[in-house]
C-alpha positions in Angstrom: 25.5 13.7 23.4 25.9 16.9 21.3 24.8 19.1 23.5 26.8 22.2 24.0 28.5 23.3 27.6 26.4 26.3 27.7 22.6 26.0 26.1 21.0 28.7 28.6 17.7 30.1 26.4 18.1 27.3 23.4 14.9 26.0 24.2 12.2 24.4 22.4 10.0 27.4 21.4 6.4 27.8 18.9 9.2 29.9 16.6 11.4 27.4 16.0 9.7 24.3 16.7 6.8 22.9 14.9 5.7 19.1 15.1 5.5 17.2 11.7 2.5 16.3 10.6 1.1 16.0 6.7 -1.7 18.3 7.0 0.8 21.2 6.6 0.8 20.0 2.8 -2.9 20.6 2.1 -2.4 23.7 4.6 0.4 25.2 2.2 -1.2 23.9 -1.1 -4.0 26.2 -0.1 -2.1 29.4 -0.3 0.9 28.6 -3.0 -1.2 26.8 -5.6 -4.6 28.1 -4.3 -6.1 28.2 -8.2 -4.9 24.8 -9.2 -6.5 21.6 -9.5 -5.7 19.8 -6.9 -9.0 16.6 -7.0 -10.1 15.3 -10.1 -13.0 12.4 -10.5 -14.6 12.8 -13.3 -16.6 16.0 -13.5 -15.8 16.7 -10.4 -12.9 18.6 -10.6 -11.5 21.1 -7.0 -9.3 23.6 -7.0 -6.7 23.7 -4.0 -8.7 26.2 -2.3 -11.6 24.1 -2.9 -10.2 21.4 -1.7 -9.0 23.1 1.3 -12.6 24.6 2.1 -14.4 21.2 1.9 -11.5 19.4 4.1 -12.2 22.3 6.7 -15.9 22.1 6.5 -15.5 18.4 7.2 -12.9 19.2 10.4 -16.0 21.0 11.6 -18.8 19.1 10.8 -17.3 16.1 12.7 -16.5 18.4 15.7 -20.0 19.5 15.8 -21.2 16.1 16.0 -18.6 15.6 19.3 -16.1 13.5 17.7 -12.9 15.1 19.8 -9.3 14.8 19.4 -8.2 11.0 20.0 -11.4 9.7 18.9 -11.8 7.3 15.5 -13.4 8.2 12.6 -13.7 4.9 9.9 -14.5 4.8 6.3 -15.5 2.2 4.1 -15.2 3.9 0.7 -13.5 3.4 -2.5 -10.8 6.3 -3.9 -13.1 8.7 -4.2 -12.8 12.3 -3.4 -14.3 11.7 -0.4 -11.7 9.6 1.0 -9.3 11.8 -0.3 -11.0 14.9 2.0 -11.1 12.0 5.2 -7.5 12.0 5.1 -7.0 15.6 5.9 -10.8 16.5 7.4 -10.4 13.1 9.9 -7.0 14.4 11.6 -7.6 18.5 11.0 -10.1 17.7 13.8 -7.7 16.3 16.2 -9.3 12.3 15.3 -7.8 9.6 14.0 -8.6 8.3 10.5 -9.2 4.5 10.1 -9.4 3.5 6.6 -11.1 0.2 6.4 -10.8 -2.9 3.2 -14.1 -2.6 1.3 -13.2 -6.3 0.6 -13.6 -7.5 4.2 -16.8 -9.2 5.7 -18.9 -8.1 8.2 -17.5 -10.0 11.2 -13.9 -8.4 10.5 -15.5 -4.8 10.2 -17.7 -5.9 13.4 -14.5 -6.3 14.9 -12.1 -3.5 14.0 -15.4 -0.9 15.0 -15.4 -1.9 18.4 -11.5 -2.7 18.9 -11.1 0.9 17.1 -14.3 2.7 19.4 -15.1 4.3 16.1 -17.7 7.6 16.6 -18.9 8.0 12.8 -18.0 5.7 9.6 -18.2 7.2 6.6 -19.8 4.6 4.1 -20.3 4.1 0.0 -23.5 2.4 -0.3 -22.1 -0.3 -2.2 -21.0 -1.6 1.0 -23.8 -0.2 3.2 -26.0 -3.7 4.0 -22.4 -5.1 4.9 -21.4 -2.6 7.3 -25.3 -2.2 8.5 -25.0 -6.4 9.8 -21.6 -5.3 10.9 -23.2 -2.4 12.8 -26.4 -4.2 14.5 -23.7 -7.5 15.8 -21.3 -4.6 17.6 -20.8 -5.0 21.3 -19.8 -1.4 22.2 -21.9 1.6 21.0 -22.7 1.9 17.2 -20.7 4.8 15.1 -22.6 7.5 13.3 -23.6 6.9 9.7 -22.6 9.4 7.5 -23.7 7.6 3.8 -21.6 8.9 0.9 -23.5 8.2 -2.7 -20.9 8.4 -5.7 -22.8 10.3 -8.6 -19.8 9.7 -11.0 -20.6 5.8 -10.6 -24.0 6.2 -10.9 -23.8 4.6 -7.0 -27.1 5.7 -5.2 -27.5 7.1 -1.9 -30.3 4.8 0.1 -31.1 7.8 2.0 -31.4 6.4 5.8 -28.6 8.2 6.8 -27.0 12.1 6.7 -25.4 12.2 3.1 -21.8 13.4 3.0 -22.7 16.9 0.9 -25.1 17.8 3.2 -22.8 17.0 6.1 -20.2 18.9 4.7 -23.1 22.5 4.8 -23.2 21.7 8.7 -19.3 22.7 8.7 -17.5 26.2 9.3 -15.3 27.0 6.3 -13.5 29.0 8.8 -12.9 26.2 11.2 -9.1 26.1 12.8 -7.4 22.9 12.6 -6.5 21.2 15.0 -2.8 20.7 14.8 -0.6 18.0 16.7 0.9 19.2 19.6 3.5 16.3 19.7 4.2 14.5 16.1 3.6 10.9 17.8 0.0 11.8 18.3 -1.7 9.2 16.4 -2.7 10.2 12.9 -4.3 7.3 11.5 -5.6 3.2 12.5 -5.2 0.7 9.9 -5.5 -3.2 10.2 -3.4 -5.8 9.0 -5.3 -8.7 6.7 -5.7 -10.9 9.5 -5.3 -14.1 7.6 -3.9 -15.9 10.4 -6.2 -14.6 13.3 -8.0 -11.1 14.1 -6.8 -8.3 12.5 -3.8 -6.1 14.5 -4.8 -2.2 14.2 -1.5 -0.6 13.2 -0.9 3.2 14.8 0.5 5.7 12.4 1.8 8.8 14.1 2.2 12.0 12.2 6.0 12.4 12.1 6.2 9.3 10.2 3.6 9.8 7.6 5.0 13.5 7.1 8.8 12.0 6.6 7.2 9.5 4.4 5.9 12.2 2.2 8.7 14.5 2.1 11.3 11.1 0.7 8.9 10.3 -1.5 9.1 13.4 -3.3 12.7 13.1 -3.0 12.9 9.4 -4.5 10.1 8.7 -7.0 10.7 11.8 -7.7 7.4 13.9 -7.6 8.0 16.9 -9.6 6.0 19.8 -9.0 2.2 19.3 -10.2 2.8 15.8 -10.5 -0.8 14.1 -11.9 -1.5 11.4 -9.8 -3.7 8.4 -9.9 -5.5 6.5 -7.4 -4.6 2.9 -7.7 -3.3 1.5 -4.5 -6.2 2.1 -2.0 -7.2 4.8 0.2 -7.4 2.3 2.7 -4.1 0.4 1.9 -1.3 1.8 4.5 -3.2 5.4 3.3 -2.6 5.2 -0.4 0.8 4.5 0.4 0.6 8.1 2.0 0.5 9.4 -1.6 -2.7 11.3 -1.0 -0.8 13.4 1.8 2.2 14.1 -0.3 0.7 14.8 -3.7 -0.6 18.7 -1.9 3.4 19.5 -1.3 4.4 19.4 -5.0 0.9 21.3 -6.0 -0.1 18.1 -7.7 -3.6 16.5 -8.9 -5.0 13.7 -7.4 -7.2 11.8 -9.7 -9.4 9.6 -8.6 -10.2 6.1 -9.8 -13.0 3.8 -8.4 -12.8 0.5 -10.8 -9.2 -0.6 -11.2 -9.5 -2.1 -14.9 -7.0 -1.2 -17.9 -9.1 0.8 -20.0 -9.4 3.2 -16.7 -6.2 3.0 -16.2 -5.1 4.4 -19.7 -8.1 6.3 -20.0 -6.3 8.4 -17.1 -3.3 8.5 -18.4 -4.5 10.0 -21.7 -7.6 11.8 -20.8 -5.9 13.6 -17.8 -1.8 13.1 -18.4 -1.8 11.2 -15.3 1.8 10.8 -15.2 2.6 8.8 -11.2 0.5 5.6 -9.7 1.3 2.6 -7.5 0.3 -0.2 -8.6 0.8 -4.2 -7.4 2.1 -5.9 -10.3 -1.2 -7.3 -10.6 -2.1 -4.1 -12.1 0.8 -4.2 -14.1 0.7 -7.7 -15.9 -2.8 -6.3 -16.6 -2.1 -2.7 -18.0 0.6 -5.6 -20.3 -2.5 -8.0 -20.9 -4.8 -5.2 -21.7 -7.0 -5.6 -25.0 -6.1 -3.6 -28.2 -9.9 -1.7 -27.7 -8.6 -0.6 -23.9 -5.5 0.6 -25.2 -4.7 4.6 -25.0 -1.9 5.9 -26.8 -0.2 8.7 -25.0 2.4 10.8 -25.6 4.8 11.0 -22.0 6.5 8.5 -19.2 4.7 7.5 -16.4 6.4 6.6 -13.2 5.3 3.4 -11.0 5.6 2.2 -8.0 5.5 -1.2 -7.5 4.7 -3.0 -4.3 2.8 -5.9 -2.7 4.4 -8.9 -4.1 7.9 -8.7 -6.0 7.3 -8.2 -9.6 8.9 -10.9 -12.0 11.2 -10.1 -14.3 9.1 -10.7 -17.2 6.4 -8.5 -16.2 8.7 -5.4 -15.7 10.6 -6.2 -19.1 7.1 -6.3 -21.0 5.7 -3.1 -19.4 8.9 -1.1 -20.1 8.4 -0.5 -23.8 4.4 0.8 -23.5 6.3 4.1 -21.7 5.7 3.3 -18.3 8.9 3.6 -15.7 8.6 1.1 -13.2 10.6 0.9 -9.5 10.4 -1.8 -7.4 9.5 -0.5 -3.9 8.7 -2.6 -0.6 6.8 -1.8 2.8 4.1 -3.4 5.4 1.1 -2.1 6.9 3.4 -1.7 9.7 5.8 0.7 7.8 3.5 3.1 6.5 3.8 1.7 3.0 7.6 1.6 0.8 10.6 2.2 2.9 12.8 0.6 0.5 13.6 1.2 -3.4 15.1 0.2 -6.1 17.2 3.0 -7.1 18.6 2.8 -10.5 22.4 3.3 -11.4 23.5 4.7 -14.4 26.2 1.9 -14.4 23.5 -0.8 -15.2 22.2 1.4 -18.3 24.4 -1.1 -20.7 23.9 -4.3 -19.4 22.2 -7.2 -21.8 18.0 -6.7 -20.7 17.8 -10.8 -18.9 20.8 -8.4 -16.4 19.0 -5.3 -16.4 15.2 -6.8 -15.5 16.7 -9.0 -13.0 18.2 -5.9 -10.9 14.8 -4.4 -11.5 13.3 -6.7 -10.2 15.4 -6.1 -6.4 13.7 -5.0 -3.4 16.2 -2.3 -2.9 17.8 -0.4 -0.4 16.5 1.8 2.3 14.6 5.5 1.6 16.3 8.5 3.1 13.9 8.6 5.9 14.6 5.4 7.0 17.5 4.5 9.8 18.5 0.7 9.1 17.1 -2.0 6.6 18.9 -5.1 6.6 18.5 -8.8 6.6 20.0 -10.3 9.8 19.4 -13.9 11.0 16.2 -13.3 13.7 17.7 -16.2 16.6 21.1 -13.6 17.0 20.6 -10.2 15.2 23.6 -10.7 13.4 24.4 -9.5 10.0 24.1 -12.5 7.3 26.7 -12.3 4.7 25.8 -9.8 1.6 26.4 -12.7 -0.7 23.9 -13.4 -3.2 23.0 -16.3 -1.5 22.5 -16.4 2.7 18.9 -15.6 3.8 18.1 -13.8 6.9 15.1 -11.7 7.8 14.3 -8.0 7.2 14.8 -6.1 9.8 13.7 -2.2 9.8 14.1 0.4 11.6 13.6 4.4 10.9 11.3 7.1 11.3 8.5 4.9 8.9 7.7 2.6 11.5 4.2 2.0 13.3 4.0 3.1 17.3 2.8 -0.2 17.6 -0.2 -2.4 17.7 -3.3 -0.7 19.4 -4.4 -2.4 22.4 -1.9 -5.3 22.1 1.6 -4.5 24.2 3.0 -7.9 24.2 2.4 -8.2 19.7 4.4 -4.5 19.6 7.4 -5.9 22.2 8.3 -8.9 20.0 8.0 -7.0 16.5 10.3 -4.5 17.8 12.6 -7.3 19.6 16.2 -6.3 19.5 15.6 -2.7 18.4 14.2 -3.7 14.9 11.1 -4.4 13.1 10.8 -8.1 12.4 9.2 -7.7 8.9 8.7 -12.1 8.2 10.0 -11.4 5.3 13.0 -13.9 4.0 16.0 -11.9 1.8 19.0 -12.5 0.7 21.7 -8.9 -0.2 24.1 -8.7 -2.8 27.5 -6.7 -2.2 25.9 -3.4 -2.7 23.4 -4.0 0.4 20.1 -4.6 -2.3 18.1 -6.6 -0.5 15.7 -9.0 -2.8 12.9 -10.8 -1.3 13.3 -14.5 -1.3 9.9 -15.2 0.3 7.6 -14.6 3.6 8.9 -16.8 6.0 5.4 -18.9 5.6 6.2 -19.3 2.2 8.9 -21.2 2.3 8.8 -24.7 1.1 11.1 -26.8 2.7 11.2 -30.2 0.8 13.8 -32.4 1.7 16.0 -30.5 3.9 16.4 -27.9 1.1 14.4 -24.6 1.3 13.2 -23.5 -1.8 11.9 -20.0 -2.9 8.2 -19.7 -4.1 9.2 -16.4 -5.4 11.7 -17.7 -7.3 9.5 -20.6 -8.9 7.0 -18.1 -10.1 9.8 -15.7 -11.3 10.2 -18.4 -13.6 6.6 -19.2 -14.8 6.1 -16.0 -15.2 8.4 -15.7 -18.1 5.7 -18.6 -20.4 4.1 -16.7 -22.5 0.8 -18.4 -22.0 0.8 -17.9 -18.6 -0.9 -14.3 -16.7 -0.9 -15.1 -13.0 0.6 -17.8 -11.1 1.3 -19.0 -7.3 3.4 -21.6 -5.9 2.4 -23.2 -2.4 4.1 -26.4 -0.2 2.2 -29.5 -1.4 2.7 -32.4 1.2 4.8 -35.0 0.1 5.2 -38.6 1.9 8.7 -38.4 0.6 9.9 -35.1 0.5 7.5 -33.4 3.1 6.6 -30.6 0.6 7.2 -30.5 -2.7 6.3 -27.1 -4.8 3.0 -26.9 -6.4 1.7 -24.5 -8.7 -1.4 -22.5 -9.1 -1.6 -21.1 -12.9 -4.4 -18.5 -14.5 -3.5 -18.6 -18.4 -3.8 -15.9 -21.0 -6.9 -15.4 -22.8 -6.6 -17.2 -25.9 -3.6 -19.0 -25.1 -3.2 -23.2 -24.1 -0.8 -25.0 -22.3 -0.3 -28.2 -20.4 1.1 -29.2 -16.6 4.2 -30.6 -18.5 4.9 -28.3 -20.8 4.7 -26.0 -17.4 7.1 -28.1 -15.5 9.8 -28.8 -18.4 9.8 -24.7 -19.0 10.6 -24.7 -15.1 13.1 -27.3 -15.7 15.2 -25.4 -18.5 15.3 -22.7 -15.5 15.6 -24.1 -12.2 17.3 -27.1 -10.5 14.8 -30.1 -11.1 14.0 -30.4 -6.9 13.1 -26.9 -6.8 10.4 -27.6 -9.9 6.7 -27.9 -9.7 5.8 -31.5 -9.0 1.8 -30.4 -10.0 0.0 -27.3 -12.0 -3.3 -26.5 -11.0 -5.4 -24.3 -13.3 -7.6 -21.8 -11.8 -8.5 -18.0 -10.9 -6.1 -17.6 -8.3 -7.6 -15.8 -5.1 -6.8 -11.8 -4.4 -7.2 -9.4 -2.0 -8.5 -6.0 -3.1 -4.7 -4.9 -3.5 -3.8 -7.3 -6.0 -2.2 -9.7 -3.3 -3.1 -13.2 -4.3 -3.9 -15.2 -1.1 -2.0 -18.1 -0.9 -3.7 -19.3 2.3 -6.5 -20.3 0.6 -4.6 -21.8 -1.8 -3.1 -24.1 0.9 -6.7 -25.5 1.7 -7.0 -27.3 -1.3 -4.4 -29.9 0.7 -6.2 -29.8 4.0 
């Protein structure tokens, strides 16, 4: 296939073949932008050459210790500057990085240590007594502590264990790194949120996370010393691999350790952040935010959104505060966004209930990616780009995991039939956007009909007393399910179940209406995700 009659000497050489890999960022950024800021967290502020002294001095210090190429190095930190160093120290030493949720409990990080075999975890002392019982209830041999205080947080080293800084002395400055010598060497371990068993551990290799960077720059677009904030976490599919691509474009990363609005614009004034991800969590609460948390500023900043679609009314009040949001959409399993939704020029004049709803698509496939598609999972075939027929999306491109560590038979059915089962239900218009209809779990099915969560909320969402909401299958003796709602209101602001229900009604056909409103603080994962699964208990 494309190969020429005669190829006699066109081999594969170190002159014209180099594996991908993102380190090559930091690498470059080191030498092209050596004097310019590169990681930012409050007075501690590195230039690239800085930056690129301390990642090598951490390559080192780990290889001193005996951590050797292969081998897993864990975090449990917060986006601090730290983390930021892991992702290129961890892997310049030939190891695998494996960020872990700060949110999780001790059993889950007692687990993904020994299924991971991690040699050191590096560990904020915040969550130092939970990764400690983690530690002593380990069946295999305990990682090396390295503890790393955060001084800009007033967060206290304990002092049991080596401190990061002085770790970081034990390193050569002039360390070599350790490059791949095949792009599908593993780059980093990350674990899925386990709500429906133990955790999978999801294999990034470099090739992908280096592709990943270079569309991004391409798509977002990241223009060159881009100032970027740390929203989406270090240990979320790696910072949506922002971290690693911010060092191409001679960027700033800026760190952020408490996710709250006055942070938030406090960035974006104080140090003209002008890119972030975000869940639209974030965003109905950069919307929501109180007039004293409130920064004015004086550019655009461009978002990424991901982690649940974003309703319509979210994206149509966050417009006008100068913030430029894209819908994007990804899995653990994908690295982070593999999809967007690109904007045409053709939209521009359309009335705003038209132009919020397209904004509020899932998109179509980044240039990295091969295939992204919803096609009915029993056949593989193509459902009709109608509007209307569901199927599941499928992916397939450079952006997708090797696999799931230690688990052959979970990696052959997500890649049955040559594709990426996602469990995610869409429907695609004519012009191939996809939109996300709901996870397959979260479908209700009442009455033969299936009807969209997604959708439901969609509507809620556009009350304006209401800040959060979720919609779950309620049992029915009738219907089977029926939709029920799970509401957090705006400060301030009242309203009733039926004043809830007859909004819905004005919007939606009556069956696909709640039939209950619960009022509560809805359950979230440290990503903004709102767990519906523990909603559903409330009917067990």
């Amino acid at each position: 296939m494309g190969w020429m009659k005669d190829e006699t000497g066109l081999d594969r050489t170190a002159a014209n073949y180099v594996p991908l890999t993102p380190l090559s960022h930091l690498r470059r950024a080191s030498h092209v932008f050596p004097d310019h800021e590169a990681l930012v967290y409050g007075s501690f502020r590195k230039t690239y050459a800085e930056y690129y002294e301390r990642v090598t001095r951490l390559a080192s210090a780990l290889q001193k210790i005996g951590v050797e190429p292969g081998d897993v190095v864990a975090t449990i930190l917060p986006n601090i500057p730290a983390h930021a160093e892991a992702h290129f120290g961890v892997p310049a030493c030939g190891a695998v990085l494996n960020a872990i949720n700060t949110r999780v409990e001790a059993d889950t990080i007692t687990y993904i240590l020994d299924h991971g075999e991690a040699k050191v975890v590096m560990v904020d002392p915040q969550f130092l007594s939970t990764t400690l019982e983690a530690i002593d209830k380990m069946e295999g041999p305990a990682p090396k502590i390295i503890e790393v205080p955060d001084d800009q947080a007033g967060v206290k080293a304990y002092g049991d264990h080596q401190l990061y800084e002085d770790f970081l002395q034990t390193g050569d400055p002039d360390f070599q790194w350790i490059m791949p010598q095949d792009e599908w060497e593993s780059l980093a371990l990350n674990y899925t949120s386990g709500t429906t068993g133990r955790p999978k551990g999801v294999v990034y290799h470099h090739r992908g996370a280096y592709l990943l960077t270079m569309g991004s720059v391409v798509t977002w677009p990241l223009p060159r010393h881009a100032r970027y904030l740390t929203i989406v976490p270090l240990f979320h599919c790696n910072n949506w691999n922002h971290t690693w691509a911010i060092p191409m474009v001679g960027g700033t990363v800026v760190c952020c350790r408490d996710i709250n609005a006055a942070n938030i614009y406090n960035a974006i004034a104080d140090e003209g952040v002008t890119h972030f991800g975000a869940a639209p969590i974030v965003l109905n609460m950069i919307v929501n935010a109180k007039d004293a948390e409130r920064r004015d500023f004086d550019h655009a900043v461009n978002v990424f959104t991901a982690g649940a679609p974003p309703p319509a009314a979210t994206l149509r009040a966050i417009e006008p505060l100068g913030f430029d949001v894209t819908q994007v959409y990804g899995l653990t399993e994908t690295y982070g966004h593999v999809t967007e939704c690109m904007w045409h020029s053709r939209w521009d004049d359309l009335p705003d209930d038209e132009r919020y709803a397209i904004k509020a698509r899932t998109g179509i496939l980044m240039p990295f990616m091969d295939d992204i598609t919803a096609l009915d999972p029993e056949t593989m075939e193509q459902v009709p780009m109608d509007g209307e027929t569901q199927g599941e999306v499928m992916i397939r491109g450079n952006a997708v995991m090797k696999g799931y560590l230690k688990n052959p038979k979970a990696t052959e059915e997500a890649f049955r039939g040559g594709y990426f089962h996602s469990g995610d239900i869409a429907y695609q218009h004519e012009d191939g956007y996809l939109k996300i209809a709901d996870r397959a779990k979260d479908i209700i099915i009442s009455g033969g009909e299936n009807i969209s969560s997604v959708e439901i909320e969609g509507a809620l969402m556009m009350h304006p007393a209401v800040l959060l909401c979720a919609v779950v299958a309620m049992p029915d003796e009738k219907w089977g399910e029926v939709p029920c709602a799970f509401v957090e209101v705006k400060e301030s602001a009242t309203v009733t179940e039926q004043d809830l229900i007859a909004f819905c009604r004005e919007r939606l056909a009556g069956f696909k209406c709640p039939k209950k409103v619960v009022f509560e603080e809805l359950p979230k994962t440290s990503t903004g995700k709102i767990q519906k699964f523990e909603l559903r208990k409330a009917f067990k």
